[in-house]
PAKENU-538720 format. One record per residue: residue number from 1; residue in three letters; x, y, z of N, C-alpha, C in turn. Coordinates in Angstrom, 2 decimals, padded with zeros to 5 digits. Layout:
BEGIN
<nr:NUM	rest:ALA	neast:X	nnorth:Y	nup:Z	caeast:X	canorth:Y	caup:Z	ceast:X	cnorth:Y	cup:Z>
...
END
This chain:
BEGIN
<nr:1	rest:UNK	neast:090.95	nnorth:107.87	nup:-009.92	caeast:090.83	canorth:107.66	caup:-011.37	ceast:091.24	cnorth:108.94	cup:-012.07>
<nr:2	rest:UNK	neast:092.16	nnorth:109.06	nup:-012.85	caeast:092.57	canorth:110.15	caup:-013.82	ceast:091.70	cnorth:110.41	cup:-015.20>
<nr:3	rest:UNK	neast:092.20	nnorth:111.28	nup:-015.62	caeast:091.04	canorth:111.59	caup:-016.91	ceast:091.58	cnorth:110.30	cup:-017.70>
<nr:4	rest:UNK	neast:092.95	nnorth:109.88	nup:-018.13	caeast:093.20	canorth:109.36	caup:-019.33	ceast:093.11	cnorth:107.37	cup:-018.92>
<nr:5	rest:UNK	neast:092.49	nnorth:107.23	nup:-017.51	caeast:092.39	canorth:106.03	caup:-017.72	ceast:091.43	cnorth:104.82	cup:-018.64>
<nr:6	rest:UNK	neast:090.06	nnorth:105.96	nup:-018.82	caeast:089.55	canorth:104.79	caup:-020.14	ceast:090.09	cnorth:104.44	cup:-021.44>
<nr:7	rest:UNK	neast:091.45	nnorth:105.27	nup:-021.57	caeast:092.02	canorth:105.07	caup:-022.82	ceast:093.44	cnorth:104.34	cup:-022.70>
<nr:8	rest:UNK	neast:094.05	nnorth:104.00	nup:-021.70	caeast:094.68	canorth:102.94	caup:-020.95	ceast:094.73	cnorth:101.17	cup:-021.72>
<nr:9	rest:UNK	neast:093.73	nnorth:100.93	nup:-022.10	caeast:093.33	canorth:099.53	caup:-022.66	ceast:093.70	cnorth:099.96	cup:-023.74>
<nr:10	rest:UNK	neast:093.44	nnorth:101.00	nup:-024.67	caeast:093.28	canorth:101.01	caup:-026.31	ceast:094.52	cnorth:101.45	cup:-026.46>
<nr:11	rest:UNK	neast:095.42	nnorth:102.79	nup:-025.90	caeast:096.65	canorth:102.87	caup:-026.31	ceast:097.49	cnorth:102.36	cup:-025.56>
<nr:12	rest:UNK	neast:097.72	nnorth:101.74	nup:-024.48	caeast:098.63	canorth:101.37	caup:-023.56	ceast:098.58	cnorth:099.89	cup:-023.62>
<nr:13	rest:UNK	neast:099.63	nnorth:099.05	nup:-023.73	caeast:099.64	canorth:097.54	caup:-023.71	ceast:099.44	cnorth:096.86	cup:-022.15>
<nr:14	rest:UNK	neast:098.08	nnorth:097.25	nup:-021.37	caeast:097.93	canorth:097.03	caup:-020.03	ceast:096.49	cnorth:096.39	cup:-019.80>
<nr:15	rest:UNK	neast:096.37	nnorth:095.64	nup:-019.09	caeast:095.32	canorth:095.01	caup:-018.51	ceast:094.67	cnorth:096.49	cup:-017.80>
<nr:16	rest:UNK	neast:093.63	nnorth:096.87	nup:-017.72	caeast:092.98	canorth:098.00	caup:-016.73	ceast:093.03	cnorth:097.31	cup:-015.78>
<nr:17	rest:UNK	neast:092.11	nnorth:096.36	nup:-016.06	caeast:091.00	canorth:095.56	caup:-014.64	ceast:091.92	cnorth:095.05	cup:-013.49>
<nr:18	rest:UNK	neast:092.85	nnorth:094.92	nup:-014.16	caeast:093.90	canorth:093.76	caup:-013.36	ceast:095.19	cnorth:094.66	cup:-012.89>
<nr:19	rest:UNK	neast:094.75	nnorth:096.24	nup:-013.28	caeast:096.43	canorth:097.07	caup:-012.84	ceast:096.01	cnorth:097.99	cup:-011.94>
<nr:20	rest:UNK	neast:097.57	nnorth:098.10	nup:-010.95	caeast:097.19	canorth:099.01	caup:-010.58	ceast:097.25	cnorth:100.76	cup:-010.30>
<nr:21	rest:UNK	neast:096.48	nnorth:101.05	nup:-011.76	caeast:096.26	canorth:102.55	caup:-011.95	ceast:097.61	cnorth:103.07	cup:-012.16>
<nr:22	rest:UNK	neast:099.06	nnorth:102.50	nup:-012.14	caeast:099.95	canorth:103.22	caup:-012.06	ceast:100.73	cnorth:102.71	cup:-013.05>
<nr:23	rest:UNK	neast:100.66	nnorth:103.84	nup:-014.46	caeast:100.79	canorth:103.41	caup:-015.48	ceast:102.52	cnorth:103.34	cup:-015.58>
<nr:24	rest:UNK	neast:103.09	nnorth:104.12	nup:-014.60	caeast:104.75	canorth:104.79	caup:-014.07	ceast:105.22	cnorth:103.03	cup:-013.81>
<nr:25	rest:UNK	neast:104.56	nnorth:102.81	nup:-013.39	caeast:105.81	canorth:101.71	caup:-013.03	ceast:105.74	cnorth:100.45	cup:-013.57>
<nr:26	rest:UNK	neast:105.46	nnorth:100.30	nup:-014.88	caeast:105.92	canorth:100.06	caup:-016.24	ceast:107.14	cnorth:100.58	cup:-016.92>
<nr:27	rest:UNK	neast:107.29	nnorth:101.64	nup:-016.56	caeast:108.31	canorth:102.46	caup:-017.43	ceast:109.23	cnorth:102.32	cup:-016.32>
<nr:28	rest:UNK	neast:110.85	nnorth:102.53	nup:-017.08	caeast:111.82	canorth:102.59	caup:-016.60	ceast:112.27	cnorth:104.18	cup:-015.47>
<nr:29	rest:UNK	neast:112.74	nnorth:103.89	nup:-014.44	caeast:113.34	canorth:105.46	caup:-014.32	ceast:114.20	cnorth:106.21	cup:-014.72>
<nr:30	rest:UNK	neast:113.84	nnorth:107.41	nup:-015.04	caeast:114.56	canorth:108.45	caup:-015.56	ceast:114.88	cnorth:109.89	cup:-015.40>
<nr:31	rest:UNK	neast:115.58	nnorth:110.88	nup:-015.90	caeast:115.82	canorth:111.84	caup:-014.53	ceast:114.63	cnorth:112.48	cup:-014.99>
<nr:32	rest:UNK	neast:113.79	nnorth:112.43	nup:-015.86	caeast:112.61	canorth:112.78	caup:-016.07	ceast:111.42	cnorth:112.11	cup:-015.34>
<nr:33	rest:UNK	neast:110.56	nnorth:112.55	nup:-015.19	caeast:109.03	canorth:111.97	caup:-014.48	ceast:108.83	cnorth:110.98	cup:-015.18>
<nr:34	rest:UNK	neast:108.49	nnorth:109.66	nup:-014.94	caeast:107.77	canorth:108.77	caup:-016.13	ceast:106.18	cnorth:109.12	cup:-015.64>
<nr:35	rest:UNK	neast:105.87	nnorth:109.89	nup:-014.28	caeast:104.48	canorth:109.41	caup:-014.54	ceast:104.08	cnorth:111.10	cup:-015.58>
<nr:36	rest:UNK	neast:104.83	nnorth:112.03	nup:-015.59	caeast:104.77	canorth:112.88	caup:-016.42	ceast:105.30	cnorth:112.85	cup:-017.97>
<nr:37	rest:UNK	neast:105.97	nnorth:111.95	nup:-018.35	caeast:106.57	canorth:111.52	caup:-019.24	ceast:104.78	cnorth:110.26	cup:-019.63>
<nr:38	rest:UNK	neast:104.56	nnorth:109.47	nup:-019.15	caeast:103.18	canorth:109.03	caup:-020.05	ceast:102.34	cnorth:109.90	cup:-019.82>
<nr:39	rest:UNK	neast:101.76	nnorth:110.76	nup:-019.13	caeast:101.04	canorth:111.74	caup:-019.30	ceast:100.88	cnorth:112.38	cup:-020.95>
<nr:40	rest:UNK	neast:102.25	nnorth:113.38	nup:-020.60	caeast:102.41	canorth:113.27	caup:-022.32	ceast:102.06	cnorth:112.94	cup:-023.47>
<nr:41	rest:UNK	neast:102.67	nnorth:111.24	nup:-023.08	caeast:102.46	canorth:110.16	caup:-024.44	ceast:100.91	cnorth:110.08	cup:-024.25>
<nr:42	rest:UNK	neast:100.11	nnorth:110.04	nup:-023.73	caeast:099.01	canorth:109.77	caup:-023.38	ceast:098.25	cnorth:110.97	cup:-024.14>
<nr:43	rest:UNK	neast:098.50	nnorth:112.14	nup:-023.71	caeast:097.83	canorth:113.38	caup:-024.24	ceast:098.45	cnorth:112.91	cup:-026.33>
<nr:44	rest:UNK	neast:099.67	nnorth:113.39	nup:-026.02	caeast:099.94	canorth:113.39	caup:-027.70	ceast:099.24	cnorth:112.62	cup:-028.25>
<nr:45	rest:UNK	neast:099.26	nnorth:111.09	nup:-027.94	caeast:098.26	canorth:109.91	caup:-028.90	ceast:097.18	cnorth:110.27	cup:-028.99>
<nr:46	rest:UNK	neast:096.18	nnorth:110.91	nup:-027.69	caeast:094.72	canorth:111.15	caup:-028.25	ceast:094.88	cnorth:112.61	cup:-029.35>
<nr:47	rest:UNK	neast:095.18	nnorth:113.40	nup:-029.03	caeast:095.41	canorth:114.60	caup:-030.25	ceast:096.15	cnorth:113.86	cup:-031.63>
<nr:48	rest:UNK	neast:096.87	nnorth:113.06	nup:-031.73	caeast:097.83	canorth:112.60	caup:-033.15	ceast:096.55	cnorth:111.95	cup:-033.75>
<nr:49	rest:UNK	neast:095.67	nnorth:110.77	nup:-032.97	caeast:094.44	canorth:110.58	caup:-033.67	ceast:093.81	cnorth:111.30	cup:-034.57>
<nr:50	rest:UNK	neast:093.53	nnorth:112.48	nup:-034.20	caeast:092.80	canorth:113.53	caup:-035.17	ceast:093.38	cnorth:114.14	cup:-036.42>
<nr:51	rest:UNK	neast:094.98	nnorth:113.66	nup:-036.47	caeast:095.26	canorth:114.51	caup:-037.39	ceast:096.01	cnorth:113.64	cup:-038.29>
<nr:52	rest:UNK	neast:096.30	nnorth:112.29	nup:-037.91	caeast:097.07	canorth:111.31	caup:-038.39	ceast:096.47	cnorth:110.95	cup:-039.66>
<nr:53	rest:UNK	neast:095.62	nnorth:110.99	nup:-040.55	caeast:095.26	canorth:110.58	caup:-040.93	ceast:095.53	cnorth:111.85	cup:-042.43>
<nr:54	rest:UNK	neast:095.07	nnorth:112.95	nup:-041.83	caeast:095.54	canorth:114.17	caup:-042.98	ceast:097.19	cnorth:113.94	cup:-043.20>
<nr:55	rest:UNK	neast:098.13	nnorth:113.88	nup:-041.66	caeast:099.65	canorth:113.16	caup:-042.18	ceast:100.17	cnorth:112.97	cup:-042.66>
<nr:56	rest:UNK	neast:098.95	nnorth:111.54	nup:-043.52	caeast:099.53	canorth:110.30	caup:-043.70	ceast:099.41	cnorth:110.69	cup:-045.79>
<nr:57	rest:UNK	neast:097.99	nnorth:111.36	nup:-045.62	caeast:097.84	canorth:112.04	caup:-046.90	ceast:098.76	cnorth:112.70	cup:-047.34>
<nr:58	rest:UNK	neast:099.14	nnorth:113.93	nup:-046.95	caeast:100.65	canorth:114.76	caup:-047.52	ceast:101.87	cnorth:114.47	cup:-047.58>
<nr:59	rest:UNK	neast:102.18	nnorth:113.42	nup:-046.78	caeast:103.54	canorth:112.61	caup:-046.45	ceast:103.55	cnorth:111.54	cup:-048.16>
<nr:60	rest:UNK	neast:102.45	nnorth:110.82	nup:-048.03	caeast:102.30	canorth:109.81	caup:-049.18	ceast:102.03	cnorth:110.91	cup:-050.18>
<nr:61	rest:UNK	neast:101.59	nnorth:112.04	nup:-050.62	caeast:101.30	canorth:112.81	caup:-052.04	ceast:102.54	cnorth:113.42	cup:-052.56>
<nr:62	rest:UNK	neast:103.75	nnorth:113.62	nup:-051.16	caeast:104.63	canorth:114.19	caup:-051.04	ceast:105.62	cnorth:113.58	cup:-052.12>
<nr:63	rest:UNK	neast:105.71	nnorth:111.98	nup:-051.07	caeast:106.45	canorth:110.78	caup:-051.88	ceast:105.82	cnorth:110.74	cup:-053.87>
<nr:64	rest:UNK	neast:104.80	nnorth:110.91	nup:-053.72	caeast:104.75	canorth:110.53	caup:-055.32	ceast:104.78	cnorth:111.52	cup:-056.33>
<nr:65	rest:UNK	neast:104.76	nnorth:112.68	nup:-055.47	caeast:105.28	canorth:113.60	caup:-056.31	ceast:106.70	cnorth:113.77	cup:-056.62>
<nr:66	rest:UNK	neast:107.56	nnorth:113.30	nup:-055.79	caeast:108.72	canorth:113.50	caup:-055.54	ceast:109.45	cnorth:112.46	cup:-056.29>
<nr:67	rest:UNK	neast:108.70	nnorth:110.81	nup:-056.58	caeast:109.24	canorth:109.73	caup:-057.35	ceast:109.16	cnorth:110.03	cup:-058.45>
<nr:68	rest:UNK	neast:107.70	nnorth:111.07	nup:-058.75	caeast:107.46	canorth:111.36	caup:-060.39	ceast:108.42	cnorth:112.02	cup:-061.12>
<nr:69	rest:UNK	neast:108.59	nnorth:112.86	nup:-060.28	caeast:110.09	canorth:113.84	caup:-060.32	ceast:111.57	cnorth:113.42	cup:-060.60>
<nr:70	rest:UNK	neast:111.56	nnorth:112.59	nup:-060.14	caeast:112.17	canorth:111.66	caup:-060.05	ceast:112.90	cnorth:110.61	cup:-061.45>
<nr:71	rest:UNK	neast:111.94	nnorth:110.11	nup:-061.48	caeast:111.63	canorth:109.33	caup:-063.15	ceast:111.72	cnorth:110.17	cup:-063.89>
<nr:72	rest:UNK	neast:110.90	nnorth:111.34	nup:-063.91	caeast:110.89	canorth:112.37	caup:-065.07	ceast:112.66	cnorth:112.71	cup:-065.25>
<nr:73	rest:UNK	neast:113.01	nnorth:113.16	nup:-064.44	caeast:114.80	canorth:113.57	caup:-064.53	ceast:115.83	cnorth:112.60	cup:-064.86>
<nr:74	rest:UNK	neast:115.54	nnorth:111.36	nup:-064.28	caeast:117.08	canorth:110.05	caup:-064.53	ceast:115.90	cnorth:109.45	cup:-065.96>
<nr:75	rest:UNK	neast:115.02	nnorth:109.51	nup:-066.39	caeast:114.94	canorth:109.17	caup:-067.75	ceast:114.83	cnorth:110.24	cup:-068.99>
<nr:76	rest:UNK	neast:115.54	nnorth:111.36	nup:-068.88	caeast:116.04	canorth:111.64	caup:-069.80	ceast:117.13	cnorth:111.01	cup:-070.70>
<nr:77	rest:UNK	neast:117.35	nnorth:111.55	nup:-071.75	caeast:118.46	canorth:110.90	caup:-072.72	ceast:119.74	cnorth:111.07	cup:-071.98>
<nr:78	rest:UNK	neast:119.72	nnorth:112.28	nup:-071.65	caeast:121.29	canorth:112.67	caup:-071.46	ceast:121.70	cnorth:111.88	cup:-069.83>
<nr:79	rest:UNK	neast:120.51	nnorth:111.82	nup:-068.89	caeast:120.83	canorth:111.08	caup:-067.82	ceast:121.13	cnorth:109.33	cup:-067.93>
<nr:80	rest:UNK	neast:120.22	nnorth:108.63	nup:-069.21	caeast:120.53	canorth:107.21	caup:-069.24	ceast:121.49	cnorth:106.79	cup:-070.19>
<nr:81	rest:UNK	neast:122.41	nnorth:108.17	nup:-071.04	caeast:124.04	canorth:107.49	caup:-071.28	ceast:124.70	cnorth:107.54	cup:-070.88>
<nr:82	rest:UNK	neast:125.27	nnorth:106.35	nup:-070.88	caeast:126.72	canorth:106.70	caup:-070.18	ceast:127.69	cnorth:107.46	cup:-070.61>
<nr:83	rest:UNK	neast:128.62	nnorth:108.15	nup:-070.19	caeast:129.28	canorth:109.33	caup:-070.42	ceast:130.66	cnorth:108.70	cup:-070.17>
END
């Protein structure tokens, strides 16, 4: 049993009960490791949890600052005549 198998069910599209333990041969081969290659994905998803959420905040405050900006500049006078 590896550390990241109780989290196998919640991020991985796999039966636990019914697999066996070898999350690699699901994945395709590549000249890379797949069983080091989900390792990885495995580590990144539990750490992105924690922070996904602050993300999602600055990404979206980003956007509406940036639309406001936006509006504010193409509705000026001189931007909505035509020239």
């Amino acid at each position: 049993m590896d550390e990241y198998e109780p989290y196998y069910g919640e991020f991985v599209d796999v039966d636990v009960a019914h697999h066996d333990g070898n999350v690699s041969s699901a994945l395709p081969s590549s000249p890379v490791s797949a069983a080091g290659a989900s390792d990885s994905l495995m580590r990144f998803s539990i750490w992105y949890q924690g922070v996904h959420g602050y993300v999602c905040v600055v990404i979206c405050l980003f956007g509406v600052v940036s639309n406001a900006m936006n509006i504010a500049v193409l509705t000026r006078r001189s931007m909505v005549i035509n020239v």
